[in-house]
C-alpha positions in Angstrom: 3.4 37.3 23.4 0.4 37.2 21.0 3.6 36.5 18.2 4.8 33.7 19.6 1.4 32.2 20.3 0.9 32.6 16.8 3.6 31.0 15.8 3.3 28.3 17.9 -0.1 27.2 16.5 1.4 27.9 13.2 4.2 25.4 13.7 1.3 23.0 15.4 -0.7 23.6 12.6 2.3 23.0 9.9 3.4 19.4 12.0 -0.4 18.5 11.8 -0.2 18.7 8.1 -3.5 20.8 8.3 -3.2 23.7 6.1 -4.0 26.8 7.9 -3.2 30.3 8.7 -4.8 31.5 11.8 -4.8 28.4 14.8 -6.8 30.5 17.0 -9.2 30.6 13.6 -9.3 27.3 13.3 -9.9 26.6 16.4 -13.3 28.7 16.6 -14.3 27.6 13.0 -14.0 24.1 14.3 -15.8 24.3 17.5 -18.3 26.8 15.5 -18.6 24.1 12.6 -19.2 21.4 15.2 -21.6 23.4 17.1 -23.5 23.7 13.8 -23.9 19.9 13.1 -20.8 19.5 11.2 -18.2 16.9 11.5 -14.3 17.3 12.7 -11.9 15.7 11.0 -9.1 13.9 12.6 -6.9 16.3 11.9 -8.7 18.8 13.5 -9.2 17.1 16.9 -5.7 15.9 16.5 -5.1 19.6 16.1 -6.8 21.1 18.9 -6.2 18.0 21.4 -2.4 18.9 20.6 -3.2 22.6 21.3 -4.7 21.6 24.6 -2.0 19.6 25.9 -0.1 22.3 25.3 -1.4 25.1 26.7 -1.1 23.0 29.7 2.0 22.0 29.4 1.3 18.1 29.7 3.9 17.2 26.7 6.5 16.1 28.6 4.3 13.8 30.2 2.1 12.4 26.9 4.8 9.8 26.3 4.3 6.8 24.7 4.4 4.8 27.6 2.0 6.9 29.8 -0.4 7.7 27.1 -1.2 3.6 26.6 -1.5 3.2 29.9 -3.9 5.8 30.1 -6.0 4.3 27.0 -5.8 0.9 28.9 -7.4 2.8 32.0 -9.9 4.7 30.1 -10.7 1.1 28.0 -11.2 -0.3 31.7 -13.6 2.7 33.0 -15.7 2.4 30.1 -16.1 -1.9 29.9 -17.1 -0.7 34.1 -19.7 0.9 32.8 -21.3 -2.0 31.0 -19.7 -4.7 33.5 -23.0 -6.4 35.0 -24.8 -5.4 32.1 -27.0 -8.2 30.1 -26.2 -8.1 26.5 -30.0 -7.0 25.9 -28.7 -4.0 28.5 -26.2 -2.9 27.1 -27.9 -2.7 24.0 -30.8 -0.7 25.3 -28.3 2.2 27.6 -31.2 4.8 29.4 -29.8 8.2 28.8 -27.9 8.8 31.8 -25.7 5.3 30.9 -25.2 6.6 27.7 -23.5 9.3 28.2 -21.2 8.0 31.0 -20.5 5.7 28.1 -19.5 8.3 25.5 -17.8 10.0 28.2 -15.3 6.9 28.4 -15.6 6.3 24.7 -14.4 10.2 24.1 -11.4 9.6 26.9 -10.2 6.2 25.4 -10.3 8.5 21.8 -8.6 11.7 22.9 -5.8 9.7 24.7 -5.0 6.8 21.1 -5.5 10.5 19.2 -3.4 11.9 21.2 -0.6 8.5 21.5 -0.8 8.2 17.3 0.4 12.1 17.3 3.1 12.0 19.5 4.1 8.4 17.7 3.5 10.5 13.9 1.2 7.4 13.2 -1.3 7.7 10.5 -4.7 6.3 12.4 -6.7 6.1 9.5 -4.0 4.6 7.3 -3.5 2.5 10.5 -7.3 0.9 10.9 -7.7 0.5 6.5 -4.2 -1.5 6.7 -5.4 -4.0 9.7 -8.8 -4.0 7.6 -7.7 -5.2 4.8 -5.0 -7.6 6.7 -8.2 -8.8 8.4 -10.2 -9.3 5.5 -7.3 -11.4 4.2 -7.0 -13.5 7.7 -11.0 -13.7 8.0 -12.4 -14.4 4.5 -16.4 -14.7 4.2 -17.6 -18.5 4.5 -14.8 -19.8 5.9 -14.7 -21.9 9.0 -12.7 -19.2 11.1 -14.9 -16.9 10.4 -17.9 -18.6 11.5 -16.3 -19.9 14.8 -16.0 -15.8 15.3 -19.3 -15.2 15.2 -21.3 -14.6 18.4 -24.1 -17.6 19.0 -27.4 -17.2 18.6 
């Protein structure tokens, strides 16, 4: 059992194209490195939100299809949070507010993680390539650009 498990998160591991040896290791070093005040990489919550799915056998059911639907619905939970909201509000969330807020934040980022994995799409590669399409579509000064901007 503990062989199979092993290889399992080693062939989880090798598909993440995180370069490991141990998955239950880097696992704990993660949460431990976090825990500590350091950053995850993408790969690593890719990684272990992968892993969790798994050990809960939910794969069949992270399709495509489902897992957008679910980003839409997290996406809706968290603009209910700021719904009646004043934009001076919303800027200024008490501490309970904010983390309902980075609760729904977290759930619309676990399930896109989660979609751009089962999809093999590079997120970061993803965002830079719309940024610099953007850049192109918005360039500074121009008319467009300034019609985008919020009113003061």
């Amino acid at each position: 059992m503990a062989i199979a498990y092993i290889e399992a998160l080693t062939y989880l591991n090798q598909r993440a194209r995180v370069d490991r040896r141990d998955g239950l290791a880097v696992r704990q070093a993660t949460v431990d490195r976090y825990a500590a005040g350091v950053s995850v990489s993408l790969e690593e919550l890719t990684l272990m939100l992968r892993e969790f799915a798994a050990e809960r056998e939910w794969e069949p059911f992270h399709t495509p299809k489902n897992l957008a639907m679910a980003v839409s619905g997290e996406a809706g939970e968290l603009a209910a949070e700021l719904q009646w909201s004043t934009p001076e509000e919303s800027n200024e969330l008490d501490a309970a507010a904010r983390e309902r807020v980075a609760d729904e934040m977290a759930d619309v980022l676990h399930y896109l993680v989660r979609m751009a994995d089962v999809l093999d799409i590079d997120l970061i590669a993803a965002a830079m390539d719309k940024l610099a399409r953007n850049r192109e579509r918005f360039p500074v000064g121009e008319p467009e650009t300034r019609r985008a901007r919020p009113r003061r």
